[in-house]
ROTI-59889 format. One record per atom (N, C-alpha, C, O, CB): residue in three letters; x, y, z. Coordinates in steps of 0.1 Angstrom, whole numbers, padded with zeros to 4 digits, always signed. Glycine has a CB too. Layout:
residues N
ALAXYZ...
end
This chain:
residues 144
UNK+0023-0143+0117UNK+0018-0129+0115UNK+0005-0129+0108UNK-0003-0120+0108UNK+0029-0122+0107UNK+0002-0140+0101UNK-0010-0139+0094UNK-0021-0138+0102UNK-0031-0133+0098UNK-0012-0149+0086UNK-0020-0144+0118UNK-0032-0145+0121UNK-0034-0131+0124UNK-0046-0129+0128UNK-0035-0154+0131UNK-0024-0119+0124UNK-0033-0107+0125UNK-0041-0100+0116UNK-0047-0089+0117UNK-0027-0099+0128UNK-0041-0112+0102UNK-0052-0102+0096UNK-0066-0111+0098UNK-0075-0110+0091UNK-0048-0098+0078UNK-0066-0120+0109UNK-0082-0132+0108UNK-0094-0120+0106UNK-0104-0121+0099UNK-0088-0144+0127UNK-0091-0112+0112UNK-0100-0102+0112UNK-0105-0091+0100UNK-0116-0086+0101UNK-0097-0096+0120UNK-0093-0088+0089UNK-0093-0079+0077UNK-0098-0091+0067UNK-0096-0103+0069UNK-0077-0071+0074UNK-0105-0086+0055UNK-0109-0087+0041UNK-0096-0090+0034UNK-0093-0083+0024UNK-0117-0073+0036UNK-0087-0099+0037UNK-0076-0100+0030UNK-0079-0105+0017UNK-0076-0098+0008UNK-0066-0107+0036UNK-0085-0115+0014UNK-0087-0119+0001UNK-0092-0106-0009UNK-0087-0104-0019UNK-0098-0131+0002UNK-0104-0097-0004UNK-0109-0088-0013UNK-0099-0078-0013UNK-0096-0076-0025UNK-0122-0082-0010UNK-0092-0072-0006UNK-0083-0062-0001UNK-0070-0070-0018UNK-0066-0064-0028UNK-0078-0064+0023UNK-0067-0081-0013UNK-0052-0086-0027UNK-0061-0085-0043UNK-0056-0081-0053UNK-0043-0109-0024UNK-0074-0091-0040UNK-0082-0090-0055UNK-0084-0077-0058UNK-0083-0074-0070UNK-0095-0096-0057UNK-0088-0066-0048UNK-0086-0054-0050UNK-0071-0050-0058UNK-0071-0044-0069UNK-0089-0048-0037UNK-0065-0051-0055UNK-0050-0045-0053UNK-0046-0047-0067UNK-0041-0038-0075UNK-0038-0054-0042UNK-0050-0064-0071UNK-0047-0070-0083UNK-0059-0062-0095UNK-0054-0061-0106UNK-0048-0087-0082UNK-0068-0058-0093UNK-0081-0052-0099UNK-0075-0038-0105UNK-0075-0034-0116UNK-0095-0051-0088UNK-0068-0030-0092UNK-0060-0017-0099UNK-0046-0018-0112UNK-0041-0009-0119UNK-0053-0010-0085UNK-0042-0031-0111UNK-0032-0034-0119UNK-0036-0026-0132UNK-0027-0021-0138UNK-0029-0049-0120UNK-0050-0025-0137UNK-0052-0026-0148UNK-0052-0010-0152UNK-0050-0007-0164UNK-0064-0035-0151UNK-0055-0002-0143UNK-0054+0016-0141UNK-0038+0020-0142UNK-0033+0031-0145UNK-0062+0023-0123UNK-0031+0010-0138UNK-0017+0012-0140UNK-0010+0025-0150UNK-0010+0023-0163UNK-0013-0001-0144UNK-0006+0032-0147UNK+0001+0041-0160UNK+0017+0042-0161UNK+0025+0050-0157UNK-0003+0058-0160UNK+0019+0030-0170UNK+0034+0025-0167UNK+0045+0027-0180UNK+0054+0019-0182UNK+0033+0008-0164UNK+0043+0041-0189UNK+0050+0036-0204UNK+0062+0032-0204UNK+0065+0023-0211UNK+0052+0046-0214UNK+0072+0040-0193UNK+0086+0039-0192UNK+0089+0029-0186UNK+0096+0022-0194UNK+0092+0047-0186UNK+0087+0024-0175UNK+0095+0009-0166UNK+0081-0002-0173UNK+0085-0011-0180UNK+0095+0012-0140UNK+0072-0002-0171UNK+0063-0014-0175UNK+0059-0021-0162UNK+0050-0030-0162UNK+0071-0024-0185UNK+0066-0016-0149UNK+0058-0024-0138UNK+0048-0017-0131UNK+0049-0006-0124UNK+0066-0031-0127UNK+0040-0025-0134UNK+0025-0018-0127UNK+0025-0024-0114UNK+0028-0036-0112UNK+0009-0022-0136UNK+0021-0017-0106UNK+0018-0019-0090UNK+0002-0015-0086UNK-0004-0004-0088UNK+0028-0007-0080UNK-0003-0027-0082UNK-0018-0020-0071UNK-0017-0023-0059UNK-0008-0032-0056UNK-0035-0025-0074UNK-0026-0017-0050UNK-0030-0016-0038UNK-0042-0010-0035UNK-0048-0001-0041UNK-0023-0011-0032UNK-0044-0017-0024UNK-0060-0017-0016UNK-0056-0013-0002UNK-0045-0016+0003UNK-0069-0035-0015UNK-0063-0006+0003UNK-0060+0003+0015UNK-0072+0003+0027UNK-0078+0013+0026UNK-0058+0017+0009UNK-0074-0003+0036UNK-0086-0003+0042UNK-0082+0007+0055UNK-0072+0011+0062UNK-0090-0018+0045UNK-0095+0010+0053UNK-0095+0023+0066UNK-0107+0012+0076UNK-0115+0003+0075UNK-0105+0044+0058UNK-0099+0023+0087UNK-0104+0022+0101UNK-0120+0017+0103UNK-0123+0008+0110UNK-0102+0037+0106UNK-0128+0026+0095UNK-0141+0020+0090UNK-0146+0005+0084UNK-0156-0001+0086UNK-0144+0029+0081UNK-0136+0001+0076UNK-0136-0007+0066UNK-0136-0004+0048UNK-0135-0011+0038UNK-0147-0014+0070UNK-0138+0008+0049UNK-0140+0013+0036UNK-0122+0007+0027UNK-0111+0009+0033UNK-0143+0032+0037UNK-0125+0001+0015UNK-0113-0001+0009UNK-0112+0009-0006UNK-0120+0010-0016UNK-0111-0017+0006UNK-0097+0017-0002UNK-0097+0028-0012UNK-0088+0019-0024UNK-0079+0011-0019UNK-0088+0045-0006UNK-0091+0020-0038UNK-0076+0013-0046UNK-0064+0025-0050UNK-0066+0037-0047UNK-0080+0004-0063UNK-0053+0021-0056UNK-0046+0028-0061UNK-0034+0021-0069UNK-0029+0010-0065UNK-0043+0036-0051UNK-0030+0026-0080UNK-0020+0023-0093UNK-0010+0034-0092UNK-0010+0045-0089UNK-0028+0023-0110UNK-0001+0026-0096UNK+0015+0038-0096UNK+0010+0045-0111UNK+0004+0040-0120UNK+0036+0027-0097UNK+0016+0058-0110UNK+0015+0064-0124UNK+0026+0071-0128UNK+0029+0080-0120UNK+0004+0072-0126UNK+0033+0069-0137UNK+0045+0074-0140UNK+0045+0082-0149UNK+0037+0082-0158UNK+0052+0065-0143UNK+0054+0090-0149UNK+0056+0104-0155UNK+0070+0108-0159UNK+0079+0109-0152UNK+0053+0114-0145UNK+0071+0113-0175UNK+0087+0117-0181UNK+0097+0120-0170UNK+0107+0115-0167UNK+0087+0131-0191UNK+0090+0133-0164UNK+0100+0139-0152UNK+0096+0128-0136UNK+0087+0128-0127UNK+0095+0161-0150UNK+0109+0120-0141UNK+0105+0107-0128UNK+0100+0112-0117UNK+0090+0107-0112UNK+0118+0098-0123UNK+0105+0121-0112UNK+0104+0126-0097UNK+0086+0129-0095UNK+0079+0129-0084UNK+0116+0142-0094UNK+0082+0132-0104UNK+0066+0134-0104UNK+0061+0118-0105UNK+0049+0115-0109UNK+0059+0145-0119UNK+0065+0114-0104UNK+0059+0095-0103UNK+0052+0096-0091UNK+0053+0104-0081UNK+0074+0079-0101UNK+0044+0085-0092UNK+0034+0083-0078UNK+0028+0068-0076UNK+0019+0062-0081UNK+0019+0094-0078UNK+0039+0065-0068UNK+0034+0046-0063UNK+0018+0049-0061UNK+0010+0059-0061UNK+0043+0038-0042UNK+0016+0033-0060UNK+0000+0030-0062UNK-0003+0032-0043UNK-0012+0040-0040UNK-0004+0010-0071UNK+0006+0025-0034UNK+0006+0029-0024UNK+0001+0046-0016UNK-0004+0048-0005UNK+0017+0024-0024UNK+0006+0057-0027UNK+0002+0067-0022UNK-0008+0070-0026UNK-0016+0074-0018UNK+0009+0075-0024UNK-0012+0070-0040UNK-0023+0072-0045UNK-0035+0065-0039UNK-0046+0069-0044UNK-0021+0070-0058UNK-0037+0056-0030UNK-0047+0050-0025UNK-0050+0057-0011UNK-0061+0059-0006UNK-0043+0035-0025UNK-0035+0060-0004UNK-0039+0072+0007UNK-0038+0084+0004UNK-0044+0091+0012UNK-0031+0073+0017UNK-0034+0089-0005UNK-0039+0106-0012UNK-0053+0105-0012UNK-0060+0111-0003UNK-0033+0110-0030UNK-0060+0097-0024UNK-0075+0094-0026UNK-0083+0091-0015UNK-0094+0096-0015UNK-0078+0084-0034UNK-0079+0083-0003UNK-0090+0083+0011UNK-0084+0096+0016UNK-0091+0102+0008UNK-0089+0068+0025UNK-0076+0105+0022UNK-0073+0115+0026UNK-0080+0126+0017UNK-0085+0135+0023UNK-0058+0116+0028UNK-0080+0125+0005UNK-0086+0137-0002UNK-0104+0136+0002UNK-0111+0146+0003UNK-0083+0135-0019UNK-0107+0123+0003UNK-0119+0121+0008UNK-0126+0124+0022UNK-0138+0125+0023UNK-0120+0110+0007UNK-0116+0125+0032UNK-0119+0129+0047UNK-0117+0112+0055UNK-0122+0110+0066UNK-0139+0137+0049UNK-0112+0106+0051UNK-0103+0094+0059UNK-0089+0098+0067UNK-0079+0102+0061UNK-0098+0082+0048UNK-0089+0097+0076UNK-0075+0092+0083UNK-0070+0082+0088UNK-0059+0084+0092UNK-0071+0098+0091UNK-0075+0069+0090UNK-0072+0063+0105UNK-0074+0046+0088UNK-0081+0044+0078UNK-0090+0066+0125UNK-0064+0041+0093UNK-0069+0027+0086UNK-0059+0017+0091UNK-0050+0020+0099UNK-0069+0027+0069UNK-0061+0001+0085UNK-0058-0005+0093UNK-0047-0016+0086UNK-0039-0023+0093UNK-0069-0009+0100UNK-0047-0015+0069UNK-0038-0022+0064UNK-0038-0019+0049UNK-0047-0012+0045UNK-0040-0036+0068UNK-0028-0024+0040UNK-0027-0019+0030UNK-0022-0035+0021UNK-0011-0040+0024UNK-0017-0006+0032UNK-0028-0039+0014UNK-0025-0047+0001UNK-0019-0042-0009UNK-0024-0033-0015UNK-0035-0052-0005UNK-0003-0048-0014UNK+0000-0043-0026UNK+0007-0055-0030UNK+0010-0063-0023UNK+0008-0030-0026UNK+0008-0055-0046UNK+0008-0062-0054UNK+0018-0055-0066UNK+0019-0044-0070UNK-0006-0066-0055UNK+0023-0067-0070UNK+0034-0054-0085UNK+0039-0066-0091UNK+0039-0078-0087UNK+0052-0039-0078UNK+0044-0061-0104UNK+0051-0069-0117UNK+0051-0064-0129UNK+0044-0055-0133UNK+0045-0081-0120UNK+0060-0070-0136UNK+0064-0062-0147UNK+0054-0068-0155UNK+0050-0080-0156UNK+0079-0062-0152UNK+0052-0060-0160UNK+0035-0058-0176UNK+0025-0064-0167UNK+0017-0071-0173UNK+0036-0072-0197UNK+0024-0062-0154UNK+0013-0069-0146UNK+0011-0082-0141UNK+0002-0087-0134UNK+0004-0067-0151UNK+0022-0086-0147UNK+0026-0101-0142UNK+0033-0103-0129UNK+0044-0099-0127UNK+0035-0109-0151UNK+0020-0113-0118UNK+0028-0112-0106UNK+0039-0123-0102UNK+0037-0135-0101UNK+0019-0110-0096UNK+0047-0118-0099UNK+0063-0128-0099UNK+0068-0127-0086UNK+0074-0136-0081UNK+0077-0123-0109UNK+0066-0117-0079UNK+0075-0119-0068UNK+0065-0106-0055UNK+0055-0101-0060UNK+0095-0116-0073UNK+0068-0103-0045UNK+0060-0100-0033UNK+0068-0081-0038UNK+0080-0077-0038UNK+0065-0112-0014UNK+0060-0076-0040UNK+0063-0061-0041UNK+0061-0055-0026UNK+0050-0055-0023UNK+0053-0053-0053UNK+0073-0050-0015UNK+0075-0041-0006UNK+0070-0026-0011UNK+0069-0023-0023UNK+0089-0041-0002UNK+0067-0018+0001UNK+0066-0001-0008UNK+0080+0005-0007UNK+0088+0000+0002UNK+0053+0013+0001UNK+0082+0011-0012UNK+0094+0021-0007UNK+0094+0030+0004UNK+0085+0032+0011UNK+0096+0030-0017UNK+0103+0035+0005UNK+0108+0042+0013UNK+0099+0056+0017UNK+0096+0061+0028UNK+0122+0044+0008UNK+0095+0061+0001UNK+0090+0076+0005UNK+0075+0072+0009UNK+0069+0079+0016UNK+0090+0089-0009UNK+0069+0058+0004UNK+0057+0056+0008UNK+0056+0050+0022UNK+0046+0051+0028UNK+0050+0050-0001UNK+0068+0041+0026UNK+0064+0040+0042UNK+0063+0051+0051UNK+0056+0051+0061UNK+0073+0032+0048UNK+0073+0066+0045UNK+0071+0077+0055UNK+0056+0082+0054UNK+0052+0088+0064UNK+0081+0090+0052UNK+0045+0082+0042UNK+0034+0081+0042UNK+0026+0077+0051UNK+0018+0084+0058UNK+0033+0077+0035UNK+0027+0065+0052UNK+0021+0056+0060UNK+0025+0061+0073UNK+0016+0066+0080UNK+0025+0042+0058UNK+0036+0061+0078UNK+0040+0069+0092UNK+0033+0080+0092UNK+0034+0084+0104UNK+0055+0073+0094UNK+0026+0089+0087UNK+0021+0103+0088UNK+0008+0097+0093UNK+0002+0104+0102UNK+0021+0113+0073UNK+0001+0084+0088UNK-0013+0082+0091UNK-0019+0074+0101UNK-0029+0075+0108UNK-0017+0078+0080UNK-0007+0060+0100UNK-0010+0047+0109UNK+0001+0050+0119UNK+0010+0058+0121UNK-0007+0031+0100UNK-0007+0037+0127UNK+0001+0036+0142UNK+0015+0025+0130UNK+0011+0019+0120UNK-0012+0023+0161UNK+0026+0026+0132UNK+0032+0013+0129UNK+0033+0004+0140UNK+0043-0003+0136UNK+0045+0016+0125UNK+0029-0002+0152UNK+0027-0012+0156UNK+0017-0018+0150UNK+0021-0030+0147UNK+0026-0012+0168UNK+0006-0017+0147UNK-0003-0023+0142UNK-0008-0022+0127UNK-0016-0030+0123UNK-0012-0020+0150UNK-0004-0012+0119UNK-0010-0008+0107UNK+0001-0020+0103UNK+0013-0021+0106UNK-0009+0010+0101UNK-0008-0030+0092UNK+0001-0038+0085UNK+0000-0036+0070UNK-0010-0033+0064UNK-0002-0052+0089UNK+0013-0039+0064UNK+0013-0043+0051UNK+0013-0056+0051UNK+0017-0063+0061UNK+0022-0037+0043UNK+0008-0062+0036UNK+0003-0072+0033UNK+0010-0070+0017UNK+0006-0061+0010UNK-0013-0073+0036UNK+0019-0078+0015UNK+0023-0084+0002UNK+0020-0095-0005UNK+0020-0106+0000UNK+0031-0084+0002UNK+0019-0093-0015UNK+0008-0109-0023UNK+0014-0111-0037UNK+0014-0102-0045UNK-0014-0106-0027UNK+0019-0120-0039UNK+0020-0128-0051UNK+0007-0130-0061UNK+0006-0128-0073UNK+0024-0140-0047UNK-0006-0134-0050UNK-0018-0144-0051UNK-0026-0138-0043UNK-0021-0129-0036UNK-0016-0159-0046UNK-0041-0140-0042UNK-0049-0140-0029UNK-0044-0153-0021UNK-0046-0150-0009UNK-0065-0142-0032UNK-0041-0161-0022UNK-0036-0173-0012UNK-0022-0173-0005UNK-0018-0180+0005UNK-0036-0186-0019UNK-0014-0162-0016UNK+0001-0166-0014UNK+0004-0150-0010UNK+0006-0141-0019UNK+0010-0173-0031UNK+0006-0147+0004UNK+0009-0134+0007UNK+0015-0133+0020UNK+0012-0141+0029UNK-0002-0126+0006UNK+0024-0123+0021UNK+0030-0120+0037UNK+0028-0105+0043UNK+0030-0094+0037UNK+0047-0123+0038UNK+0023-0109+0059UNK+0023-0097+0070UNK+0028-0094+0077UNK+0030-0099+0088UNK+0017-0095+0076UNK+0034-0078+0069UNK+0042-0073+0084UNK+0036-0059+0088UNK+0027-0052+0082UNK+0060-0070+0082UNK+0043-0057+0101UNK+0038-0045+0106UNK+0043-0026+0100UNK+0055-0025+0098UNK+0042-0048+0119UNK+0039-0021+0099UNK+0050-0010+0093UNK+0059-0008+0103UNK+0069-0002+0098UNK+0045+0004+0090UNK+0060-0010+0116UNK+0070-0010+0121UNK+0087-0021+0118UNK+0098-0021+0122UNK+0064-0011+0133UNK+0080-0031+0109UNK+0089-0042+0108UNK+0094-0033+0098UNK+0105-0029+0100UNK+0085-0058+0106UNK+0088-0028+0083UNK+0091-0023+0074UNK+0099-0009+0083UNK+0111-0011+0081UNK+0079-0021+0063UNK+0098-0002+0087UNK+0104+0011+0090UNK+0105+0015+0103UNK+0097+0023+0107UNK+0098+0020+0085UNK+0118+0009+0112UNK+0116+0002+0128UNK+0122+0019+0129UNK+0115+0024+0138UNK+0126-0017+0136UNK+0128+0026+0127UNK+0129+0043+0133UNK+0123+0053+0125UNK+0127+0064+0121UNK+0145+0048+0134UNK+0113+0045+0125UNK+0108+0057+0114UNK+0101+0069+0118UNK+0094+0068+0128UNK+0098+0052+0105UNK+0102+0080+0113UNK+0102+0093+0118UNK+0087+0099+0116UNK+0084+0099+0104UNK+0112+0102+0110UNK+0074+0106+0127UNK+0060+0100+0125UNK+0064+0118+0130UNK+0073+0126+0132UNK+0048+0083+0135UNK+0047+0117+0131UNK+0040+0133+0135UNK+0045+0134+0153UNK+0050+0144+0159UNK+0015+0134+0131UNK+0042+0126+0158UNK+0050+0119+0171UNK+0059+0127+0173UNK+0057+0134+0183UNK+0056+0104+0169UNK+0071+0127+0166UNK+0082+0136+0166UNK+0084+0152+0168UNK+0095+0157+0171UNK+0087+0133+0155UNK+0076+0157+0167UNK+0076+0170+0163UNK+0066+0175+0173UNK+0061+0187+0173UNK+0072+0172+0147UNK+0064+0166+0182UNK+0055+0174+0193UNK+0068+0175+0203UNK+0063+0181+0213UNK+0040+0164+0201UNK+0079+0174+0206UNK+0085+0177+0212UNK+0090+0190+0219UNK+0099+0189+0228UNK+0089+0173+0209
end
């Protein structure tokens, strides 16, 4: 799977990701998440989870990186770096969740839009959003 990213900025795209760790707003749980988000262009947006008393107002770093290119006039991109650990220490390969893969379904193709999970810039795995969310429910749907 890696060789589909020969072509993406993976190394800048995970140092990105890891670079947002530090915008993190984490008082309650303590794990900070970043991500790097490249669009269609190449432009890379970042984003940090930010957490909030009334949990349900929480916002993975994953969204916040496509809220911020969408608030900008982006739609189309081609992969997403994320990175996470508790107090910013990275230990193990952070997936997005659930409400942020349906995100991603609103924007990317899932055959080809990949996530990219990283420990490291060296130490990382690619999948497709379709591997992450194989029935997943897109804008697609609703043209019926």
């Amino acid at each position: 799977m890696k060789a589909l990213t020969e072509e993406l900025p993976v190394r800048e795209m995970i140092e990105k990701a890891i670079d947002m760790l530090a915008y993190s707003y984490t008082p309650y749980s303590g794990f900070k998440v970043g991500a790097a988000l490249l669009s269609a262009d190449g432009k890379i947006y970042g984003g940090c989870n930010i957490e909030n008393a009334g949990l349900t107002a929480t916002n993975c770093a994953e969204r916040t990186a496509f809220f911020t290119a969408v608030a900008e006039g982006t739609r189309h991109f081609r992969a997403i770096a994320i990175v996470g650990g508790k107090d910013g220490e990275l230990s193990g390969y952070c997936p997005p969740c659930g409400v942020c893969r349906q995100v991603m379904m609103e924007f990317c193709d899932p055959e080809h839009f990949l996530i990219i999970t990283a420990k490291s810039p060296d130490d990382y795995r690619v999948h497709t959003l379709r591997e992450y969310l194989p029935d997943g429910f897109g804008p697609g749907d609703l043209l019926s």
